[in-house]
C-alpha positions as CSV (number, residue, x, y, z in Angstrom):
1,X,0.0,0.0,0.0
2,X,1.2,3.3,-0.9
3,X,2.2,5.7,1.8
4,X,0.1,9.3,1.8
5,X,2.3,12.0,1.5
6,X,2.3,14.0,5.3
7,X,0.5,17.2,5.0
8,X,2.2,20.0,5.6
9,X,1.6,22.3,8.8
10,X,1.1,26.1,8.9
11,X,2.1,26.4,12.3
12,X,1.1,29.1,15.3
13,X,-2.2,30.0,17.4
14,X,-2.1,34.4,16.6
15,X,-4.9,36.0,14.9
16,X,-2.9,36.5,11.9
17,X,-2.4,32.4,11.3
18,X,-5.8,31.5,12.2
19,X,-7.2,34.2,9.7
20,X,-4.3,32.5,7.2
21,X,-5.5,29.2,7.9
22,X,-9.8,30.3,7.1
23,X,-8.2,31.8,3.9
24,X,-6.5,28.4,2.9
25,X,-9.7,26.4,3.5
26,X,-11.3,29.4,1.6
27,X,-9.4,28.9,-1.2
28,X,-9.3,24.9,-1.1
29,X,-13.1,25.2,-1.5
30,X,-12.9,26.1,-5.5
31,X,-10.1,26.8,-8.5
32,X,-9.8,30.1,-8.3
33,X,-6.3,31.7,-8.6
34,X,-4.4,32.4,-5.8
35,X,-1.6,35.3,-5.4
36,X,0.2,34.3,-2.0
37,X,2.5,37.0,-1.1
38,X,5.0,38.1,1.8
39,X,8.5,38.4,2.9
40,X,11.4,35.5,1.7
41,X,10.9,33.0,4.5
42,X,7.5,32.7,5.8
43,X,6.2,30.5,4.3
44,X,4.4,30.7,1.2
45,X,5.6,27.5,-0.6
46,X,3.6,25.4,2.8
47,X,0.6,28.0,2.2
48,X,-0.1,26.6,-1.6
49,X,0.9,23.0,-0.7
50,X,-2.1,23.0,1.8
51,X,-4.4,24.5,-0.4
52,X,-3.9,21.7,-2.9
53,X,-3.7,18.9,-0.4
54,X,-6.9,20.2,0.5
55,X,-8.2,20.8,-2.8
56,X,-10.0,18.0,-5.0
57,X,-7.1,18.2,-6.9
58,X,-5.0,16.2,-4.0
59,X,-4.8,13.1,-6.4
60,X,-3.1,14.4,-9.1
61,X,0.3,16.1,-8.9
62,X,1.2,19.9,-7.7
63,X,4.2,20.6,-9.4
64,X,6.5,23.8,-7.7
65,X,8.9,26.0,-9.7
66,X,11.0,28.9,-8.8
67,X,10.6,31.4,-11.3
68,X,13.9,33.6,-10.2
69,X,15.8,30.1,-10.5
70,X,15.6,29.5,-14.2
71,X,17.2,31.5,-17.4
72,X,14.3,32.8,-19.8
73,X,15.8,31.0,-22.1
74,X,15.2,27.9,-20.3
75,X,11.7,28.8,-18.6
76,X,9.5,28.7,-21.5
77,X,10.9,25.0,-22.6
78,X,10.6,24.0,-19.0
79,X,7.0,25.6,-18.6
80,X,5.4,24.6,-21.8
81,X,7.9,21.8,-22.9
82,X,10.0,21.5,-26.6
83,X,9.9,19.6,-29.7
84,X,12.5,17.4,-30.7
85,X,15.3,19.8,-32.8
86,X,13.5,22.6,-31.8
87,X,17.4,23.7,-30.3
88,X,20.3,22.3,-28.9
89,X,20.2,19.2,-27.1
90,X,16.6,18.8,-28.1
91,X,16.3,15.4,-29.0
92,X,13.2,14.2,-28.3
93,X,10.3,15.8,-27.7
94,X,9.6,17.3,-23.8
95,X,6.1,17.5,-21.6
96,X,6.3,20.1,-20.0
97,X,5.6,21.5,-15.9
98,X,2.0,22.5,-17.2
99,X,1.1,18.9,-19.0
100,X,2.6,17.4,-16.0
101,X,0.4,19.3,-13.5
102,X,-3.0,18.1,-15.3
103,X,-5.5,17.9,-13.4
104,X,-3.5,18.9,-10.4
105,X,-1.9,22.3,-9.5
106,X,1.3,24.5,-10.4
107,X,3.0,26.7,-7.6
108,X,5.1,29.2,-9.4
109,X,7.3,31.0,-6.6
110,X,9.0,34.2,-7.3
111,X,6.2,35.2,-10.2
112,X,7.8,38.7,-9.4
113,X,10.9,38.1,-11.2
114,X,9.3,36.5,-14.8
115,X,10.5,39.0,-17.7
116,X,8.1,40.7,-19.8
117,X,8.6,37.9,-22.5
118,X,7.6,35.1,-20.2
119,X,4.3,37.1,-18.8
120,X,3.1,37.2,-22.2
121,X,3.8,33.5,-22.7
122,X,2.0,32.7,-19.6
123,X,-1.0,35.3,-20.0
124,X,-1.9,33.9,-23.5
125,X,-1.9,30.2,-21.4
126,X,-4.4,31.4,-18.5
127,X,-6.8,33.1,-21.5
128,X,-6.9,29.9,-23.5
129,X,-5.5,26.8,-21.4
130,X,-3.3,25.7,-24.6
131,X,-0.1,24.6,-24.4
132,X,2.3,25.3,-27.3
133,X,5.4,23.8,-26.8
134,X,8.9,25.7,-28.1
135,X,9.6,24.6,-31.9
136,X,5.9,24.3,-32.8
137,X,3.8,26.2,-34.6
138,X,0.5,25.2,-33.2
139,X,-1.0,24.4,-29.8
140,X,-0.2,20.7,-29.3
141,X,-3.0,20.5,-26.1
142,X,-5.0,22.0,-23.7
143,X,-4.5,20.9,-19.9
144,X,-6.5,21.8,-16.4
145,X,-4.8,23.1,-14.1
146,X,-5.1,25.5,-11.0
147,X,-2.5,28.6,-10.8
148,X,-1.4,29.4,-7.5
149,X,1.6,32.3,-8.0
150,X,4.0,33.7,-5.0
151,X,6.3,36.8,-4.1
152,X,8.0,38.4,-1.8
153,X,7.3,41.9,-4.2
154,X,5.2,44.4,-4.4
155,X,3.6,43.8,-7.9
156,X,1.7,46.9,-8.1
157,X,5.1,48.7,-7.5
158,X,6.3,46.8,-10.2
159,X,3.7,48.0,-12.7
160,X,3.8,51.4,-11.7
161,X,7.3,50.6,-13.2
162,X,6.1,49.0,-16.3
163,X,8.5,45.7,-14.5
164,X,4.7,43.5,-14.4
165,X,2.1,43.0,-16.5
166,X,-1.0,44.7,-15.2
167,X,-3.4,42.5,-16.8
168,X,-1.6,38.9,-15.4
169,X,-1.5,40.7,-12.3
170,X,-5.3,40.9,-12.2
171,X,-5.5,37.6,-13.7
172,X,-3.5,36.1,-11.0
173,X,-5.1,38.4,-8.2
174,X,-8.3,36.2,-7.6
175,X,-7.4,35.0,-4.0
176,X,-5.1,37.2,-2.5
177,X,-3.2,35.5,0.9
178,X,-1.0,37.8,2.6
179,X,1.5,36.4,5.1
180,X,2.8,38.6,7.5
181,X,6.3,38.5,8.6
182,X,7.3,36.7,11.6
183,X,8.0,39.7,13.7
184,X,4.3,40.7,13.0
185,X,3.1,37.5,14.7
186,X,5.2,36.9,17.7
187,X,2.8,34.6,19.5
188,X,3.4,32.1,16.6
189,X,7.1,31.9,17.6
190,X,6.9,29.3,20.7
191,X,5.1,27.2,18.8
192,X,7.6,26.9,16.0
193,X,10.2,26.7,18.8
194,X,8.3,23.6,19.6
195,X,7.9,22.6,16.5
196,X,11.6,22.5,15.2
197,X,13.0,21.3,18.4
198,X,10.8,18.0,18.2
199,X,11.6,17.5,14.6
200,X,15.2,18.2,14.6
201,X,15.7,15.9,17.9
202,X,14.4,13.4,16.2
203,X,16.2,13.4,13.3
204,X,19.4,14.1,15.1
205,X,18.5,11.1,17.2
206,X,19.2,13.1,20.6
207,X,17.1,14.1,23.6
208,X,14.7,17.0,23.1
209,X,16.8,20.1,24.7
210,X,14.5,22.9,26.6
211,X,15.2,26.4,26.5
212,X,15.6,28.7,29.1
213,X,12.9,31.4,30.5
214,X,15.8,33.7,29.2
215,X,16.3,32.4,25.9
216,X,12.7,31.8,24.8
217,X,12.8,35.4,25.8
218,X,15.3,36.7,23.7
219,X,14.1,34.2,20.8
220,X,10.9,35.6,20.7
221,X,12.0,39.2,21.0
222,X,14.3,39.1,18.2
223,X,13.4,40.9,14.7
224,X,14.1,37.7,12.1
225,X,15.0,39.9,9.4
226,X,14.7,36.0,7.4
227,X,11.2,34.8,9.0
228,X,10.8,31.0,9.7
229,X,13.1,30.0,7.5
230,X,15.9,31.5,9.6
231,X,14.4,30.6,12.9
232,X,14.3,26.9,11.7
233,X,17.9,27.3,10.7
234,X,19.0,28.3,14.2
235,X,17.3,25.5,15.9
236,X,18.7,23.3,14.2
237,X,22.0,24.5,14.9
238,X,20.7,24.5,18.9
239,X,19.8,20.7,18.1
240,X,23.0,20.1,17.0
241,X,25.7,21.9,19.3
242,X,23.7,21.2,22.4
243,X,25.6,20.0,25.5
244,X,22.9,20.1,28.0
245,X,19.5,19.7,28.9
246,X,18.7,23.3,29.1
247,X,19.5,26.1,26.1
248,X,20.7,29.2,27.8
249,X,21.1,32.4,26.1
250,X,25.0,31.6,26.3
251,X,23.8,28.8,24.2
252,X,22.7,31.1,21.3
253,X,25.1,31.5,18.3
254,X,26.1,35.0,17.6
255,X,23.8,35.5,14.5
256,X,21.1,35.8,17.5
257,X,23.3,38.0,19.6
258,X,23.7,40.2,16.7
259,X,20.2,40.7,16.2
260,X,20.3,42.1,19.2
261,X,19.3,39.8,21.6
262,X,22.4,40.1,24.1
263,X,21.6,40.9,28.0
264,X,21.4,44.5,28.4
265,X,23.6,46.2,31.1
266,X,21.6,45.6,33.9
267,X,21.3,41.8,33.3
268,X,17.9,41.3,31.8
269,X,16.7,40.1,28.7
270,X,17.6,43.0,25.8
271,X,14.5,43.9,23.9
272,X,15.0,44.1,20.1
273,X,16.8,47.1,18.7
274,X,15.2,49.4,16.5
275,X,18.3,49.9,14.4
276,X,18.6,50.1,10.7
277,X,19.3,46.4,9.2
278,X,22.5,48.2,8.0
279,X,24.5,49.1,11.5
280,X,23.6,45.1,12.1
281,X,25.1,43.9,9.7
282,X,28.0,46.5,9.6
283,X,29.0,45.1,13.6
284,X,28.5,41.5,12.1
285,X,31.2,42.1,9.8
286,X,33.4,44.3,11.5
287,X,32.8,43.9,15.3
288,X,32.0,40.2,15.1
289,X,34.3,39.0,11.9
290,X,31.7,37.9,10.0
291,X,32.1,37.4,6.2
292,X,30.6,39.8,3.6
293,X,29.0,36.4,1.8
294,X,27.8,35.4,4.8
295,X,26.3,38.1,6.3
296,X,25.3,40.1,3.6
297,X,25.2,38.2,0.2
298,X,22.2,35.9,1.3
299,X,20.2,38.2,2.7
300,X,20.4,40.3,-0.4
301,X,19.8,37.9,-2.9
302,X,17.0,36.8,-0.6
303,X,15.5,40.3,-1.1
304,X,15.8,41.0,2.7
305,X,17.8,43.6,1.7
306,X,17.4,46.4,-0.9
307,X,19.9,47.8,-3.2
308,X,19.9,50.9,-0.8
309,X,20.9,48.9,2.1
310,X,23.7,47.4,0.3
311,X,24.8,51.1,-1.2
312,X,24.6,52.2,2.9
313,X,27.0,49.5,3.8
314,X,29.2,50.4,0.9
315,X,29.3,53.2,1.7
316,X,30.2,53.2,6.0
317,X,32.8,50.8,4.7
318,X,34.0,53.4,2.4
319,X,34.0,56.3,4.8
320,X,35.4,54.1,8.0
321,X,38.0,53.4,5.1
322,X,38.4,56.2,3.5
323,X,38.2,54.6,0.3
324,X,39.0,51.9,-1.9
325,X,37.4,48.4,-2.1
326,X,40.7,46.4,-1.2
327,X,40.4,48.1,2.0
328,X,36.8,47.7,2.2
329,X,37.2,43.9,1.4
330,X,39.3,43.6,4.3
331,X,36.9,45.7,6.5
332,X,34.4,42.9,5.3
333,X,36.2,40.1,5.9
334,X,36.8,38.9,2.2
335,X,40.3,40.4,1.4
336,X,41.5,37.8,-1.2
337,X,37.8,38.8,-3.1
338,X,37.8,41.9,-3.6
339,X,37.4,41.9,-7.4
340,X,34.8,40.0,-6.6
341,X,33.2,42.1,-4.6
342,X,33.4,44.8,-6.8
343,X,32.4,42.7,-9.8
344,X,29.0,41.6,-7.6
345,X,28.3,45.4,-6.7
346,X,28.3,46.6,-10.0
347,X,26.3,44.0,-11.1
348,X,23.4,45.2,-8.8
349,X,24.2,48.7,-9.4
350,X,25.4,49.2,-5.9
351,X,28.8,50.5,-6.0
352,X,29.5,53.8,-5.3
353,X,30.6,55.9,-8.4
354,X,33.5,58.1,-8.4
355,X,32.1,61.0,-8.6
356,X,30.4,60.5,-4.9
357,X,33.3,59.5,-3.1
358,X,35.2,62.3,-4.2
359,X,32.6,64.6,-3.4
360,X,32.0,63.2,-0.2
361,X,36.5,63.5,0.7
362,X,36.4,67.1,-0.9
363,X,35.2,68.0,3.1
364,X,38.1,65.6,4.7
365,X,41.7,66.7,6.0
366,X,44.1,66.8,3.4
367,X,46.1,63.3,5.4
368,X,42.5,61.7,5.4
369,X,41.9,61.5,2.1
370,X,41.4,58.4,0.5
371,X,44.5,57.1,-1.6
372,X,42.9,54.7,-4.1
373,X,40.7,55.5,-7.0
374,X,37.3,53.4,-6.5
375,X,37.3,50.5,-8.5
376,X,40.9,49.6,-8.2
């Protein structure tokens, strides 16, 4: 007998989950369209799989994508499929994500980050169903399946830039879920405490560790710039590293101490700091030795940070060393990489130009101005 696939959980008792949680039975209820959306990290990708393991379309299969995760050039073979010799390496003809979600659903995460090209491709699908694979000139089939789309963007920003489609936006906007970041719902943190504690013990195959009055405290205060996904990350590192029966805020790894959950001066539990996401990650790096990829990179490709974050740390590295990115590599941590560095900021249009820096040293002392032209 074949096992049944374990339904996922949307985990937490706040107002905000239980609302989520009517909205998911809501939506399981017919075949409407479904725009989840919310930060990187709290759980979007568990919303739709419950809404189609709830759905009458449980038997057949939901297939997930990641729309940020495959080349244009790739997408539209992947999404609709290929004909044999319709390019290179195409030699035999390809079903694809859409034929094989028939009768079931498809979850495409990060709908956000689709080009121009690509809406159009998938807004002439939702009008007429028909699949046309790449290298024909006809539609080959027309398939059932439910839509449910996800991201952690603001679309309507994104057509005020002329970045999304307005009219796939409305076509996707039928159900709209919005999750709200984990610092929004508090109360659900215990839980998932709980929850991750159990699960990683288990697989770990050690006792279940319990935390502290103090540390629940300083768990449940912090901000979690990365929502669950990050809390789940740092239990499991509690699971792993622990020594005794009871975590203690010594116990927690400096990621959490950063976020500024330390003890305060007089000994108590520190309440969250209202600082900028930028002087964190600045003391992560230069107060704590934290790497630049580490500390910054993920976040940002994450989207937990914005281009002007990254331009603000650039910059404090910059000015703390008066210029030039071999120095500011160092500052960061990555001193044998900072080509690298520089190649990655210009990339995402977040170095500082010339122009700024000199502008910005015209006002220093003569001795404290920086000695390197940016870029070298």
């Amino acid at each position: 007998m074949a096992t049944l696939p374990t339904l996922p959980q949307f985990i937490g008792a706040s107002a905000a989950t239980r609302e989520i949680l009517q909205e998911i039975e809501c939506a399981a209820r017919s075949d409407a369209k479904v725009l989840i959306t919310g930060e990187s990290g709290v759980g979007k990708e568990v919303v739709a799989q419950l809404i189609h393991h709830k759905s009458r379309r449980q038997q057949a299969n939901l297939v997930a994508i990641n729309c940020a995760g495959i080349p244009d050039t790739l997408l539209a073979s992947e999404l609709f499929g290929h004909m044999r010799g319709s390019f290179t390496d195409a030699y035999r003809d390809k079903q694809g994500w859409l034929e094989q979600a028939h009768r079931g659903t498809i979850f495409m995460d990060e709908i956000g980050e689709m080009s121009l090209q690509m809406q159009a491709l998938l807004l002439r699908f939702l009008e007429s169903g028909e699949i046309q694979r790449v290298g024909s000139d006809r539609a080959s089939t027309v398939v059932d399946v439910r839509i449910i789309a996800a991201t952690n963007r603001r679309l309507v920003d994104q057509i005020a830039a002329t970045e999304f489609r307005s009219d796939l936006f409305y076509r996707l906007n039928v159900i709209h879920i919005e999750i709200p970041p984990l610092r929004a719902r508090r109360d659900d943190i215990p839980a998932f405490l709980d929850h991750f504690l159990q699960q990683f013990s288990e697989s770990y195959r050690v006792a279940v560790p319990r935390l502290s009055d103090e540390a629940l405290s300083q768990l449940t205060s912090a901000p979690w710039p990365g929502n669950v996904r990050q809390l789940r990350n740092i239990v499991e590192r509690l699971v792993v590293r622990a020594h005794r029966e009871v975590i203690t805020p010594a116990d927690l790894p400096r990621e959490v101490l950063s976020m500024g959950m330390g003890a305060d001066p007089a000994g108590g539990p520190a309440k969250a700091l209202g600082r900028a996401p930028v002087d964190l990650l600045f003391e992560r790096m230069v107060r704590d030795g934290e790497t630049f990829w580490t500390a910054v990179y993920g976040p940002f490709m994450a989207r937990d940070l914005t281009r002007d974050d990254l331009r603000a740390l650039v910059r404090q590295g910059l000015s703390q060393t008066r210029g030039g990115y071999k120095a500011v590599a160092a500052l960061f941590n990555v001193p044998a990489d900072y080509r690298k560095l520089l190649s990655f900021l210009r990339k995402h249009e977040c170095h500082v130009p010339d122009n700024d820096l000199r502008a910005a040293s015209a006002y220093l002392p003569e001795h404290e101005k920086p000695h390197r032209v940016i870029g070298d």
